[in-house]
N, C-alpha and C positions, 0 to 999 in steps of 0.2 A: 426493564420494567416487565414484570410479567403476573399474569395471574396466578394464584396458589395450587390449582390443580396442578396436580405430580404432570400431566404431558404437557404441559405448557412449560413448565418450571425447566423440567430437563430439555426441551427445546430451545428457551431460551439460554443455558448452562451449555450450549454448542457453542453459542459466539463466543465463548472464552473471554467474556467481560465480566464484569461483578453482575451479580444480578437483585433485583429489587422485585420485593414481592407484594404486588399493591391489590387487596381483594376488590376494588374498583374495577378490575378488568378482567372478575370470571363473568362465567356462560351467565346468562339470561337462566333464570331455576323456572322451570316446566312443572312443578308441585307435580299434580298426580299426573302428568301426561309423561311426566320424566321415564324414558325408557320404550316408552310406545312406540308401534312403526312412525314416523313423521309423516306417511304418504294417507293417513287417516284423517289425519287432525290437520297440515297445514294448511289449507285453503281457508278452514272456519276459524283459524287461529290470527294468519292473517288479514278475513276482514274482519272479526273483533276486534283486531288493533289501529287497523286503519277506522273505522265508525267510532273506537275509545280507547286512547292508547293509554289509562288510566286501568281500563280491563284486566284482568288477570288469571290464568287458568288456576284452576281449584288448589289451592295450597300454594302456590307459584307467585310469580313476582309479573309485574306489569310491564310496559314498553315502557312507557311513562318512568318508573323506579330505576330501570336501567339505563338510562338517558341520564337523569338527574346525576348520576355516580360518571359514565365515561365522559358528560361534556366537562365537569367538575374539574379529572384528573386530565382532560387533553387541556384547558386551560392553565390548570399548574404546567404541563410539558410546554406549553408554545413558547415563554420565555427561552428554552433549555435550546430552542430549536436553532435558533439565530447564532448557536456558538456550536454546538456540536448535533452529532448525530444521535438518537434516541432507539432501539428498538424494542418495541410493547409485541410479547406475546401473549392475544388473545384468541380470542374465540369469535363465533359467526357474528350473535347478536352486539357486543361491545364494539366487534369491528366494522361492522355496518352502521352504527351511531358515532361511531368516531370519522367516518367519511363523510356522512352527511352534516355534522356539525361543520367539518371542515369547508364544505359547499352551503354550509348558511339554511339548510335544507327541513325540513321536520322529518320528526321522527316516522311516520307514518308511510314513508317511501321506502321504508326497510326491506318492504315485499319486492321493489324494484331494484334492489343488489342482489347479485348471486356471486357467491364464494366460494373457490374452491378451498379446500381441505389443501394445507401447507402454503397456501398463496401470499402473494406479498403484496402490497398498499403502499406507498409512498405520500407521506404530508411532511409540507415543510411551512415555513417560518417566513411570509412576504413582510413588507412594509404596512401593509394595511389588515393584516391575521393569516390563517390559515391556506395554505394553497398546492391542493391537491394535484399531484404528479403522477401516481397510476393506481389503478384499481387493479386486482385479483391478478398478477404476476404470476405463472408458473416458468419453471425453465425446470425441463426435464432432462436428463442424460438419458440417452438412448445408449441400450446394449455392446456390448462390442468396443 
């Protein structure tokens, strides 16, 4: 499962599985901030969304909008989870609303994950729903 942006798509096309392209799990859209340094705008961004995650920057989409779409599609995966493996490449904001659905959590604590760029998440499939196994994974090879 992967978002439609091209670096997701071909990241996901490395597992060498089939791959599924669900527009549920692109980036959060930044309307006019799209592009800007992030170290400007994040702090007033995040507590707009923390005081109204309904909020939205100018032309852009909400926390709120993006929630609505990842808890959606991680509910269609949880069945999937109990019989086989799943892997969704996304992006920061999907994947920080995919771990906190998974922890029963609201959206508003997004400020409170940090993500590395290529990192892994593990959610799996308990008896009683969702049940988060690691957050932000790297494993790096060292030179040599």
């Amino acid at each position: 499962m992967t978002s439609p942006l091209r670096r997701a798509r071909e990241t996901a096309a490395a597992f060498g599985r089939p791959v599924t392209v669900d527009a549920r799990w692109i980036e959060l859209d930044y309307g006019e901030l799209e592009g800007l340094p992030a170290a400007g705008h994040r702090d007033s961004i995040a507590a707009s969304w923390e005081a109204d995650p309904a909020w939205a920057p100018p032309g852009g989409e909400s926390l709120a909008s993006v929630s609505t779409r990842v808890r959606e599609a991680c509910e269609e995966l949880l069945p999937r989870l109990a019989d086989e493996s799943v892997v969704v490449v996304s992006h920061v904001f999907p994947i920080k609303v995919a771990l906190l659905w998974a922890l029963g959590c609201q959206d508003e604590a997004t400020s409170r994950l940090h993500l590395d760029v290529a990192s892994l998440s593990r959610v799996d499939a308990g008896p009683h729903g969702p049940v988060l196994y690691s957050v932000n994974e790297r494993r790096y090879r060292t030179p040599g």
